[in-house]
N, C-alpha and C positions, 0 to 999 in steps of 0.2 A: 884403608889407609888414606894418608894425606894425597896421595900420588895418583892413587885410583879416583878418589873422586874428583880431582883437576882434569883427569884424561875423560872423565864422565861429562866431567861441566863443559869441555872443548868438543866433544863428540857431539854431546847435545848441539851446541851452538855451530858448530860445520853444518847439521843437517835440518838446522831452524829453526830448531824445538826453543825458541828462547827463555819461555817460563820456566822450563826444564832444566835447561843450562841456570839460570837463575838458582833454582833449588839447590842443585848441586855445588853451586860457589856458594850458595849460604853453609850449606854444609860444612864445605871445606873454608870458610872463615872460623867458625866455632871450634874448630880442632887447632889454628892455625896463631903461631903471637903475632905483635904487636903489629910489626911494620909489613907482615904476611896481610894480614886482616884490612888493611889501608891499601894496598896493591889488590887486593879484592874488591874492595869496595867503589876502587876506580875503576876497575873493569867491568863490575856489578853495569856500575850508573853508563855508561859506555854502549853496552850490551842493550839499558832498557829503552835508554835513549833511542839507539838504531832500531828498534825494534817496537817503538810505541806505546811502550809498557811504563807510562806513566808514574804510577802510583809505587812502582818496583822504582823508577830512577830518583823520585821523591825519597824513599824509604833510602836509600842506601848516599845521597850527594846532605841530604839535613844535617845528618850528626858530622859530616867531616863539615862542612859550612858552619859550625858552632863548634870548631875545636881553637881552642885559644894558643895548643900546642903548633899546630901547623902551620908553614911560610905563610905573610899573608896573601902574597897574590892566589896562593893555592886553595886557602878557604876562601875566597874572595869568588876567584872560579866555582867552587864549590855550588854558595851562595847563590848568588847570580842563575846556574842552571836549576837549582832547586825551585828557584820562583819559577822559573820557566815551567819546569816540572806542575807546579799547584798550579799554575796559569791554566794551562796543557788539561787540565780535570776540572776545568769552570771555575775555580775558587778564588776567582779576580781580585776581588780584597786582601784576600790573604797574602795570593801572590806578589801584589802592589806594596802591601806594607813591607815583606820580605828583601824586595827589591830597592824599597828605597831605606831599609835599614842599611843593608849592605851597602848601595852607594855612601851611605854615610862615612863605614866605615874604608870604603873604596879611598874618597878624598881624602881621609886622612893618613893612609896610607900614601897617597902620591904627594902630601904635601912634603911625607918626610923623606923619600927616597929621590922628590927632586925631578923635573921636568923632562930632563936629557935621557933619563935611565930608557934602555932598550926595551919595545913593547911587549908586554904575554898577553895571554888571553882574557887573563884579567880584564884590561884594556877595554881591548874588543867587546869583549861583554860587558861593560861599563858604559861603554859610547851607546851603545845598543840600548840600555836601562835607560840612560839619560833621554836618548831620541825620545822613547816611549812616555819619561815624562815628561817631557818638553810637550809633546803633541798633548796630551792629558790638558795640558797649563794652557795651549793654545785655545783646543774644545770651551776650554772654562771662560776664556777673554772672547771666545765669539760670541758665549752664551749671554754674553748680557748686552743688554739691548741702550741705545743710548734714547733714553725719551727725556722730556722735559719732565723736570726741571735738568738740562744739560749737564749743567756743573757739577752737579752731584754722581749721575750715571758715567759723565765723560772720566770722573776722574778714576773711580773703582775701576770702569773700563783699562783705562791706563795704569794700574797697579797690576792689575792680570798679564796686561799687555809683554808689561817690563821684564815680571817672574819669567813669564813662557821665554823670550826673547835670551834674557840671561843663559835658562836651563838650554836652547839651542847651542847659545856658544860657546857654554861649556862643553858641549857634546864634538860641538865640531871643535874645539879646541888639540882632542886627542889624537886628530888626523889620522882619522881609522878610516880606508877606504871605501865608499860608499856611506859612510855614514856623513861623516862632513860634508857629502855633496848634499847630503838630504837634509842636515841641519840648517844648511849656508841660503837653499834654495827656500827652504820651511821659512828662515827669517825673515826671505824676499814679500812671500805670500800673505804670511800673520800683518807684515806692514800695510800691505795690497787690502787686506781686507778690514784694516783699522781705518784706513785712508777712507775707502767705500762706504761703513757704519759713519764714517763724521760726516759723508756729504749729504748720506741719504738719514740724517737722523732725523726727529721728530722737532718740526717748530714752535716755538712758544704758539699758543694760541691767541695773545692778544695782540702778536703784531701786526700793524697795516703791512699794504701790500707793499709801499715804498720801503719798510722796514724790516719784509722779507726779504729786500733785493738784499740794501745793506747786511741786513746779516748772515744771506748767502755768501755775499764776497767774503766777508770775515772767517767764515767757515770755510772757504776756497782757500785761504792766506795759510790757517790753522793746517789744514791739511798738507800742504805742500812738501815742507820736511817731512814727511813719510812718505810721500813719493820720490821725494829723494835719494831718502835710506833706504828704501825696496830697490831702487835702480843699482844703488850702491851694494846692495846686498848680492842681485845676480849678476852682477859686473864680475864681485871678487869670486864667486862661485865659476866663473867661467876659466881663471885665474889658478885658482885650487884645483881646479881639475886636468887643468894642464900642467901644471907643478907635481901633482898624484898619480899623473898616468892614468888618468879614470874617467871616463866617458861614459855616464852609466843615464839611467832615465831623469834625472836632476840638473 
């Protein structure tokens, strides 16, 4: 009966068996309707989650993450841990792409419910998504190298620059604790390290030496507002975290 294999799948999981307890909530889904089966399947993903069982938290958080019937924050939730899930088993792309489908539908979601509305996890796990690609976008704008011809490198450089820096403040936007310190701090650094790339780039090769100095200063001048906005970034980071109550390693 319905009964018996609930007290099966709880016995199991009291005494650690988690695959086991798994089996027996599969079980007792297939006997079970509509909104029984959903109650399961959060318990399911719960269950594999705490327990490390990946490919079991994948199989059972996918299909409520693709149901078009349920609250969005709740597929949203859904979503968000399933990447985690495929992340969790090497499947980095997949999981990435997952991740930022869902952010997709994250934002459009918060554009319609409105700024104020009270946070869930959703949230949380959104701010989380974002950090990750934000730092992704970061990686990508260190990866390129500013050589001569400058104008050309320095600008792609700064189109990477701007993505990553946006994707931060979206992130720290959500005043999710711990995250906004890392986003706020993260904008500090990405600056710190664009400033660094324009001092130390590569010189034209035919200029004389009088024509290095000049266009060292010139390149000192260029840089400057982004030593500005890095100061300005860990300034208000110190700021956010005394307003957050969060004193964490950022």
């Amino acid at each position: 009966s319905a009964m018996a294999l609930r007290q099966l799948a709880v016995l199991s999981e009291r005494e650690g068996e988690v695959a086991k307890a798994l089996d027996w909530y599969e079980a007792l889904a297939a006997r079970s309707d509509a909104p029984t089966r959903d109650e399961i399947a959060w318990t399911m993903a719960d269950l594999a989650e705490r327990g490390g069982l990946w490919p079991r938290a994948e199989r059972a958080l996918v299909p409520l993450s693709d149901r078009s019937d349920l609250a969005a924050p709740v597929a949203l939730q859904a979503g968000f841990r399933a990447a985690d899930a495929i992340a969790r088993q090497g499947r980095t792309a997949e999981a990435r792409q997952r991740a930022d489908a869902t952010l997709d539908r994250y934002r459009a979601w918060r554009a319609r419910r409105g700024a104020a509305t009270e946070l869930t996890r959703a949230d949380s796990l959104a701010a989380a998504a974002l950090l990750d690609l934000a730092d992704r976008r970061g990686a990508a704008c260190a990866a390129v190298r500013l050589s001569d011809p400058l104008e050309q490198t320095l600008a792609e450089k700064g189109t990477a620059l701007n993505l990553a820096l946006d994707t931060y403040a979206e992130a720290a936007e959500l005043k999710i604790a711990g995250i906004t310190t890392a986003a706020t701090h993260k904008i500090g650094v990405l600056l710190d390290d664009f400033l660094t790339a324009l001092i130390e780039s590569e010189r034209p090769r035919e200029l004389t030496p009088e024509q290095v100095d000049q266009y060292n200063i010139l390149l000192e001048e260029q840089a400057a507002p982004f030593e500005e906005r890095a100061v300005s970034a860990y300034e208000t980071n110190v700021r956010r975290a005394q307003e957050l109550g969060v004193f964490d390693e950022w």
